[in-house]
N, C-alpha and C positions, 0 to 999 in steps of 0.2 A: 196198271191194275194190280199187279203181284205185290208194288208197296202200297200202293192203299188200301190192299188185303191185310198188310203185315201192320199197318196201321192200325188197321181196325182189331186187329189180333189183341193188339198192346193197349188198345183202349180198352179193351175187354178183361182183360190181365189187371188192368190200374181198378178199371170199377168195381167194388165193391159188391156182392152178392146181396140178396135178399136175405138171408141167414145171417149174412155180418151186418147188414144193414141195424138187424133186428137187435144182435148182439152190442152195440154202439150204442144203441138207443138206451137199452136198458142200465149198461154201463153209467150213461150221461146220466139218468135218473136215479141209481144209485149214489151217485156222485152228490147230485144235489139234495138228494132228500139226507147224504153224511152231515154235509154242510149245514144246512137248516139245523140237524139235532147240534152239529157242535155248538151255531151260534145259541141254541136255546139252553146249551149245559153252559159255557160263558157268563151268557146275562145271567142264569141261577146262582153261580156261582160269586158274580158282581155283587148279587142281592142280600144272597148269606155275609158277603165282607160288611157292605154299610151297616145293614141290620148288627152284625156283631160289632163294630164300629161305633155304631150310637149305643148299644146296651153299655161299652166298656165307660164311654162318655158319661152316661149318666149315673153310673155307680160312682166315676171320679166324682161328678158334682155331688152326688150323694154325703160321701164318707169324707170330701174333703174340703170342702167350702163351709163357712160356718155357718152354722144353724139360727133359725130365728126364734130366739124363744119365746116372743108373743105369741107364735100359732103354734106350739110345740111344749113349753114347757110353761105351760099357763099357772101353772100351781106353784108359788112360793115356798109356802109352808100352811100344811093345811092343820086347822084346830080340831083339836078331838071334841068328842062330844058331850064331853065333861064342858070346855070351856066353850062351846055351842050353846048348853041347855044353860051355863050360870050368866050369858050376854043378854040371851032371849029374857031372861028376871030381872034384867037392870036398866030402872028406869035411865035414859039418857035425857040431860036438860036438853031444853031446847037452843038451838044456835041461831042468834041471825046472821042472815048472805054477810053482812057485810065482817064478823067474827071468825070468816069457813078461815081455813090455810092457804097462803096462797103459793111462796115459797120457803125454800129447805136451802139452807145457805151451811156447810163444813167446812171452814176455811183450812186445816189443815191437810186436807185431799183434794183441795181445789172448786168444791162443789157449790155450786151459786145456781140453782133451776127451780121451774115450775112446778107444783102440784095438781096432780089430777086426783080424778074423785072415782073409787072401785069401790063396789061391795065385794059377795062372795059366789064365787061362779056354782054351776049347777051341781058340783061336788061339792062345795060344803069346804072351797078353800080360799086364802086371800086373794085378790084380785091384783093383777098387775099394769102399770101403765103403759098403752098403747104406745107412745114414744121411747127408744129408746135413752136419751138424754134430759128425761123427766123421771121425777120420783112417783107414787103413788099415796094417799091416804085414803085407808082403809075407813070408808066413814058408817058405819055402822060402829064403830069404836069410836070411844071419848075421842074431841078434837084436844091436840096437841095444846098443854098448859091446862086441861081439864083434870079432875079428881079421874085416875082409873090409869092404863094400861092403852094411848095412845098407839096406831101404827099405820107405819110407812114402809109402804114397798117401793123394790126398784129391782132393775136387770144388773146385772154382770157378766164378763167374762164375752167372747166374740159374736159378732153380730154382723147381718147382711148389708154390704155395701162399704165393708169398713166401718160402720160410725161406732162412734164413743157407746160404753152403757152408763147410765149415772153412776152405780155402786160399785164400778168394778175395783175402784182404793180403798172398799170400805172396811177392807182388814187392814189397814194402816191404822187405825182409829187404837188410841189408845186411852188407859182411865184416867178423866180428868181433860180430856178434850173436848169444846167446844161444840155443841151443833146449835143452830138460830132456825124457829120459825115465824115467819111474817105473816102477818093476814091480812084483809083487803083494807081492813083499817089502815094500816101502818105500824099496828103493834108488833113487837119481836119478845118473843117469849127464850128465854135462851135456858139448853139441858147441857148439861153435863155428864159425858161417857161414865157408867161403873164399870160396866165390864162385858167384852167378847166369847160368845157359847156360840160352840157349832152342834147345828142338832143332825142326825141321819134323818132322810128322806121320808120318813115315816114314825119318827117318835115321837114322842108326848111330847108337846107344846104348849101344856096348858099355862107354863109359870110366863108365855110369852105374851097372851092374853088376856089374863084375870091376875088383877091383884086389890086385895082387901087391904092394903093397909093403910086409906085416905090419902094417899101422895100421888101428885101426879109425875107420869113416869111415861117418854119415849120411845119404843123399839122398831129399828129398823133392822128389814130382813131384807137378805137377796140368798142368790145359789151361787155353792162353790164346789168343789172336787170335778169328779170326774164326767165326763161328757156319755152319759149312753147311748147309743144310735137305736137300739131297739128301743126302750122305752122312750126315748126322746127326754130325758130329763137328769138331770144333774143328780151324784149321789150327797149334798149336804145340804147345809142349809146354813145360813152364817147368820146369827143376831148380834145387833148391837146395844146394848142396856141401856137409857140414860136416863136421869133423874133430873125434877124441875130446880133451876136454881132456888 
């Protein structure tokens, strides 16, 4: 009896009170309620790195992948309103499908492509060709070998995907150089370079589009200098003069 008195003594000793019980319990509950907030400061934490993860991502893609200047720098060279209001008073003859342009062939830059067909976008500037490896004619202006002040757009400078832009040699062109246009006939009407102007983004262009003096005359524009990110557009403008053989 006296040791399973002394037994029962030491079980009594080992167990636990109602007080500690209590004090265990609440322990364990703080316990996991720490747990819980750490894992919930973790995943927040997780959230803010991707979240700043992809912001830093898409400023690289932003500022450093090149730009497409179909959806971006739509505007070539836009005509002032001098050389607007004296297009709107000039009777144009009429063309048949089979006399449009078809291709723009500069053998000393290597260029042999397609012609597409732009007016003038809701600004009031030259339009440019959907492909980047295709030129544009401006067809609201004389078609190319016509009396007046012909024109032809195109891209330059980098572009999505890699690909080529037609004009990006077109400051290679020098006076007295070669350009050939085809049309669906098969006729080749061939000009000859006079001479390279670069215009700023916003000056008077009108000698680029009107000209009175009965000859007919070629100009080809693209964009050159420097690349804006805000504005999305090029600060030049590069012409190239040519006169009908």
């Amino acid at each position: 009896m006296f040791c399973l008195a002394l037994i029962v003594i030491n079980l009594e000793k080992r167990m636990p009170t109602k007080s500690s019980a209590k004090k265990l319990k609440k322990s364990a509950k703080r316990s996991r309620v720490s747990s819980k907030k750490s894992k919930k400061i973790n995943q927040s934490e997780l959230l803010l790195i991707v979240l700043a993860g992809l912001t830093l991502l898409l400023a690289l893609l932003f500022y450093f992948f090149p730009k497409d200047p179909n959806q971006s720098d739509s505007a070539l060279l836009v005509p002032t309103a001098l050389a607007l209001a004296k297009q709107e008073h000039t009777a144009l003859p009429a063309v048949a499908p089979a006399e449009l342009p078809l291709r723009i062939k500069i053998p000393k830059i290597k260029i042999d492509t397609a012609l597409e067909y732009v007016g003038l976008t809701p600004e009031g500037a030259a339009g440019v060709p959907k492909n980047p490896i295709n030129a544009a004619w401006l067809n609201l202006w004389p078609r190319p070998g016509d009396v007046g002040n012909a024109i032809i757009t195109g891209h330059s400078g980098p572009w999505k995907n890699n690909l080529p832009t037609v004009f990006n040699n077109l400051f290679k062109l020098r006076p007295g150089d070669k350009i050939y246009i085809k049309d669906k006939k098969g006729v080749t009407t061939t000009f000859i370079v006079r001479q390279l102007r670069t215009y700023g983004e916003h000056a008077d262009a009108s000698d680029v589009f009107i000209s009175n003096d009965g000859k007919a005359h070629l100009n080809l524009i693209t964009c050159e200098g420097v690349w804006n990110k805000i504005t999305k557009s090029y600060s030049e403008r590069l012409v190239v003069f040519a006169d009908k053989e």
